[in-house]
N, C-alpha and C positions, 0 to 999 in steps of 0.2 A: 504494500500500500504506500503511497506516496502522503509525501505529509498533508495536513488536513487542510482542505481549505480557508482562506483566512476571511473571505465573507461569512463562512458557515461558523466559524468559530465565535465573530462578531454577534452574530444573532442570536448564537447560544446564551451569551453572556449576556446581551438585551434580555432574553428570556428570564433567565434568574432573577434577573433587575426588575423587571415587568412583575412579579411577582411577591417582588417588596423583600426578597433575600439577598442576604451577600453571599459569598462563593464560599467562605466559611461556616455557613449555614447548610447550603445546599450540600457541600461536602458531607456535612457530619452524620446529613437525612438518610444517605445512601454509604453510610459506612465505609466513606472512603477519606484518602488524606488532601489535605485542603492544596498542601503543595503540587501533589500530582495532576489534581485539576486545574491549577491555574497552568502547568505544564503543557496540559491538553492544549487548554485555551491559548496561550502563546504559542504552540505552534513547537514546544521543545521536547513533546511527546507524542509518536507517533500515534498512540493509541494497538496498537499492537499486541502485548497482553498484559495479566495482570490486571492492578488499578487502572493504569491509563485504559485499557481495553476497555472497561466495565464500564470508566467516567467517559468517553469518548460514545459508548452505547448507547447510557443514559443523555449525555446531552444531545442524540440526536446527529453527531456528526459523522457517521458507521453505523451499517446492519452490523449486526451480531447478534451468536446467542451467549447470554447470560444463565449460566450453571449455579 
């Protein structure tokens, strides 16, 4: 996979905003670490596997399946 889009990363993050959370919130919702998520979101984490995989699913920027 090539890295993740950076419009689709953008709207991700609008999303969480839209919802009146910070990214240390949404993180902790979905039992993941806050730092990995803003990795996704910056673009420093391919989402590939692991947390970034999961956080990458859940935000929307990657099909996957989550186990």
């Amino acid at each position: 996979m090539t890295r993740l889009d950076i419009d689709s990363r953008r709207a991700a993050l609008e999303q969480i905003r839209r919802r009146g959370k910070t990214v240390r919130a949404w993180a902790r919702e979905h039992g993941l670490s806050e730092r990995v998520v803003w990795e996704v979101l910056g673009g420093r984490k391919k989402g590939l596997w692991g947390q970034s995989h999961k956080a990458a699913v859940l935000l929307g920027l990657k099909d996957g399946v989550l186990e």
